[in-house]
Backbone as JSON, one array per atom type, in Angstrom:
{
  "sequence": "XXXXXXXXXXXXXXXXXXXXXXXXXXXXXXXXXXXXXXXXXXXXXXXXXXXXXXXXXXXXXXXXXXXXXXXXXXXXXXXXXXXXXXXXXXXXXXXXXXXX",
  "N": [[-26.74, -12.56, 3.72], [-25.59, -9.73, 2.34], [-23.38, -8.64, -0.22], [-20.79, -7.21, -1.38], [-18.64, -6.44, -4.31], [-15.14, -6.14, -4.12], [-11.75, -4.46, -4.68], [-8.96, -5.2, -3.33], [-6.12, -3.87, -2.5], [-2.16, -4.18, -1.94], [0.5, -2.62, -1.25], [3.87, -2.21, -1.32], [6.59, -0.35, 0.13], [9.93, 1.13, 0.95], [10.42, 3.2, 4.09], [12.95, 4.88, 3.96], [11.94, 5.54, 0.89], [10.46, 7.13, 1.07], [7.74, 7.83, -0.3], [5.61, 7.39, 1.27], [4.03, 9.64, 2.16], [3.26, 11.1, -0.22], [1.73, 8.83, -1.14], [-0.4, 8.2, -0.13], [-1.34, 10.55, 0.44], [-2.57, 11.11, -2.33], [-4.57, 8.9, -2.22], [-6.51, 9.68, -0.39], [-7.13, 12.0, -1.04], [-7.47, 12.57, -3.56], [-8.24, 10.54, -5.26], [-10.14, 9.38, -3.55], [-10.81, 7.11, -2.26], [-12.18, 4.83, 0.28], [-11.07, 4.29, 2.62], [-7.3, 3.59, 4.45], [-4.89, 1.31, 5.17], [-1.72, 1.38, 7.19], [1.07, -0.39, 7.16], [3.82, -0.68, 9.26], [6.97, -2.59, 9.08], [9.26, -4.99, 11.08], [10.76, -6.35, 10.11], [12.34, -7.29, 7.35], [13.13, -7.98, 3.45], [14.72, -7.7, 0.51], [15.22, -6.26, -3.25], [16.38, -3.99, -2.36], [17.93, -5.3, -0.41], [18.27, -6.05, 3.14], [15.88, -4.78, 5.53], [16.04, -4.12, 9.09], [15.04, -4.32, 12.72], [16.04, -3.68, 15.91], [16.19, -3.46, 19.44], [18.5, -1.85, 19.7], [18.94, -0.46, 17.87], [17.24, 1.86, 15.96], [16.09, 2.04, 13.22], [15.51, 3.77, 10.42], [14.44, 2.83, 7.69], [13.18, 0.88, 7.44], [10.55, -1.63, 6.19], [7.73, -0.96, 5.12], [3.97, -1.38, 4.44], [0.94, -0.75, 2.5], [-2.28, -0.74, 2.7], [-5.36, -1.02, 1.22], [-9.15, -0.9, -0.15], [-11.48, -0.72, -2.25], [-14.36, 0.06, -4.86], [-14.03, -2.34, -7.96], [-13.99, 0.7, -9.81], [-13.03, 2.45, -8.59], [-10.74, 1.85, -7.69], [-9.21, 1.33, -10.0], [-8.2, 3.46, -11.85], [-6.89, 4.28, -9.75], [-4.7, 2.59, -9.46], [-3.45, 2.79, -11.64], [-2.46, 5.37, -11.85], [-0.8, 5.25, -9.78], [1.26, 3.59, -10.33], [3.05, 4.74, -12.28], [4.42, 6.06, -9.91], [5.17, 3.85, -8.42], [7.21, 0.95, -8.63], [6.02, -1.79, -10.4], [6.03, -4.33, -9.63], [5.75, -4.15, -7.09], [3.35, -3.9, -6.18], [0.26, -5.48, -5.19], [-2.34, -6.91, -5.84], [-6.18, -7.91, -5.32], [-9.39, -9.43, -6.27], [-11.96, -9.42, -4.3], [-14.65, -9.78, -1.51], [-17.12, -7.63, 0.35], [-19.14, -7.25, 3.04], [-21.79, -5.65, 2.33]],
  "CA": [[-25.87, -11.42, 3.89], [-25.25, -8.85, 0.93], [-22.04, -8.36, -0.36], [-20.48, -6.15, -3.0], [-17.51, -6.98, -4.89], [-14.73, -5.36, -4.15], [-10.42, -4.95, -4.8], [-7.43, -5.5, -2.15], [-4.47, -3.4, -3.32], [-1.18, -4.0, -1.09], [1.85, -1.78, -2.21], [5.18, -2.33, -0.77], [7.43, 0.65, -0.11], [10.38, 1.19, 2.53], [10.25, 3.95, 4.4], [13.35, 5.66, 2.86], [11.58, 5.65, -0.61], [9.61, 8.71, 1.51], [6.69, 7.87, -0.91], [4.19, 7.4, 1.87], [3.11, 10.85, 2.31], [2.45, 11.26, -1.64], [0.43, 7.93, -1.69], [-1.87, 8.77, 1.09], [-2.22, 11.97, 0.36], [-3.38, 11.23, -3.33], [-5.4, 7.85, -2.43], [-7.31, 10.48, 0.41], [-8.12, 13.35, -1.43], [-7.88, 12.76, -5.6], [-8.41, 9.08, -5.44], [-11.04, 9.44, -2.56], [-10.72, 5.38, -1.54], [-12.44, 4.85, 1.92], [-10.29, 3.99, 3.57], [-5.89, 3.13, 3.91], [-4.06, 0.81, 6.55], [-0.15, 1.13, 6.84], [1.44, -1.25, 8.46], [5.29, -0.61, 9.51], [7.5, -4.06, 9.77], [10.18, -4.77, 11.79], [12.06, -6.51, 9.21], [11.99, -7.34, 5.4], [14.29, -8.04, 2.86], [14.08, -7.32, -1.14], [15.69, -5.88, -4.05], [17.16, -3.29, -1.44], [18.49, -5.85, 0.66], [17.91, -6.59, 4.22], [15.76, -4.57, 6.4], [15.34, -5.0, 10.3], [15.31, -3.35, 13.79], [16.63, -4.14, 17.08], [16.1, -2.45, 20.64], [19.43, -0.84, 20.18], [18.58, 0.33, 16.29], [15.78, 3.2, 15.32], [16.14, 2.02, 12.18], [14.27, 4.57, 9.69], [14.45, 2.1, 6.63], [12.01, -0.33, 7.57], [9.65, -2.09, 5.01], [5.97, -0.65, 4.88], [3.01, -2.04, 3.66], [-0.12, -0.08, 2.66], [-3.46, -1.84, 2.08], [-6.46, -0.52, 0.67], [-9.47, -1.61, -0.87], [-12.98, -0.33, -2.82], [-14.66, -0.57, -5.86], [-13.14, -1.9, -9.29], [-14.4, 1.66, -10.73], [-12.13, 3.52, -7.83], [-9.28, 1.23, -7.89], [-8.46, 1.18, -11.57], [-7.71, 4.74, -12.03], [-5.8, 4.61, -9.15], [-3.13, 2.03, -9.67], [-2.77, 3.33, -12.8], [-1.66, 6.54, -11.18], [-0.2, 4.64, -8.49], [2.49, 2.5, -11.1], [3.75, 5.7, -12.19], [5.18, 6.21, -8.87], [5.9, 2.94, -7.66], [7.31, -0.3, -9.63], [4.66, -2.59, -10.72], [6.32, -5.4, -9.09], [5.68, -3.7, -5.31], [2.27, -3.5, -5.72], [-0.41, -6.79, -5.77], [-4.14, -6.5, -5.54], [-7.23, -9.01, -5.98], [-10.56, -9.39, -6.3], [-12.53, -9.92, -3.08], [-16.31, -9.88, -1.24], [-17.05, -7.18, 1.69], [-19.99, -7.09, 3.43], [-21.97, -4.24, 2.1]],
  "C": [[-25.63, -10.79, 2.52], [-24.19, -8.71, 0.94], [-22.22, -7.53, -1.26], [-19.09, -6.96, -2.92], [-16.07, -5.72, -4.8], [-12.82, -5.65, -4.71], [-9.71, -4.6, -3.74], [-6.75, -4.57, -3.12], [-3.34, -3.34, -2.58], [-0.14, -3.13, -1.52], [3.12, -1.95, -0.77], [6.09, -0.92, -0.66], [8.88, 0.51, 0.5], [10.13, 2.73, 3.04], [11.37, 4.85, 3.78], [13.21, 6.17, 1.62], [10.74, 7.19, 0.03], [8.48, 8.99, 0.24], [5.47, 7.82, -0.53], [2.91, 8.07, 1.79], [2.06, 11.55, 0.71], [1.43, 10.31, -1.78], [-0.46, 8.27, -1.04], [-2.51, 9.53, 0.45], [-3.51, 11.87, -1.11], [-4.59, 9.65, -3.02], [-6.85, 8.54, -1.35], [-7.99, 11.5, -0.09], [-8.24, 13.25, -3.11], [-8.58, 11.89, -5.33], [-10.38, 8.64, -4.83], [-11.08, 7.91, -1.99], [-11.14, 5.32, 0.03], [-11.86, 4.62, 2.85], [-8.47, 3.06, 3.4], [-5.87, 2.63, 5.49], [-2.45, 1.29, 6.4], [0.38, 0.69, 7.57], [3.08, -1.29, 8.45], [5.83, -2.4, 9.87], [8.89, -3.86, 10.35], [11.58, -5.72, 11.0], [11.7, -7.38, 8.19], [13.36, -7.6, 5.21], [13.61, -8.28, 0.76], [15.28, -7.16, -2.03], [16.87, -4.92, -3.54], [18.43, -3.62, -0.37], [17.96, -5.97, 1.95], [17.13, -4.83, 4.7], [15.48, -4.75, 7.87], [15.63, -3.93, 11.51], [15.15, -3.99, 15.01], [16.14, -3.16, 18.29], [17.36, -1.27, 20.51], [19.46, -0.13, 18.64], [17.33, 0.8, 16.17], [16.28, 3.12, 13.89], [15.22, 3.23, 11.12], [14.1, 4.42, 8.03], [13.68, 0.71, 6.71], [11.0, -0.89, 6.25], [8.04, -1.14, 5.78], [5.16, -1.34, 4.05], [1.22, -0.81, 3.48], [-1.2, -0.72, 1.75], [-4.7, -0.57, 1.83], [-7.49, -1.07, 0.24], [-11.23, -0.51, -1.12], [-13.04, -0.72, -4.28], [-13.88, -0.9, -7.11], [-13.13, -0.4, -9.85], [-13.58, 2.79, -10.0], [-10.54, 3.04, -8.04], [-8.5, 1.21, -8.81], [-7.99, 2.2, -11.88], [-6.71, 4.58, -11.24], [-4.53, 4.09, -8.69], [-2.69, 2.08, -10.95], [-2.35, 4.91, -12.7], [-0.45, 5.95, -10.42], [1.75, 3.87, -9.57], [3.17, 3.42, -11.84], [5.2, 5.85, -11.42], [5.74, 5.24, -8.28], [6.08, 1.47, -8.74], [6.03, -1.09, -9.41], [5.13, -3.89, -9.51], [6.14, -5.24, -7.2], [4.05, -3.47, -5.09], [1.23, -4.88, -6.41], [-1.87, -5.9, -5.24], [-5.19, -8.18, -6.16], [-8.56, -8.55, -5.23], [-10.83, -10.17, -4.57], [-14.08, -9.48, -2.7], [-16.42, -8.47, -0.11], [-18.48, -6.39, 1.56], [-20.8, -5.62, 3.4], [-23.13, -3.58, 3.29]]
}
């Protein structure tokens, strides 16, 4: 099987930080990265304190998670844009394999 080498980048947000729409947007069209997940949770807890959500709460402070991943030569530019906007400490990444 062939591989390439590639990087993970997770970034933490909540949804009140309303930073989503800027990361996307720049990891979609400057950045160009093939591809973003974002995965909404139903409850977290951090620096912020507790988040969580119930049937009888529409919470709209939930934790987010947004994953990513391509080459070192895309990725590096763009968590060095990326740490700008978001603390260093909300955002992990590593080296990994994917089936080229």
């Amino acid at each position: 099987m062939k591989t390439m080498d590639v990087v993970i980048v997770r970034i933490y947000i909540t949804e009140s930080s309303h930073l989503l729409n800027t990361i996307v947007n720049y990891l979609k069209t400057e950045a160009k990265i093939c591809g973003i997940s974002v995965f909404r949770a139903i409850s977290g807890f951090g620096e912020t304190g507790n988040h969580t959500s119930s049937l009888l709460d529409l919470s709209l402070d939930l934790p987010l998670s947004i994953e990513f991943f391509d080459s070192k030569d895309k990725i590096e530019p763009a968590l060095e844009h990326l740490s700008g906007i978001i603390k260093h400490e909300h955002i992990v990444f590593w080296e990994a394999k994917a089936n080229d």
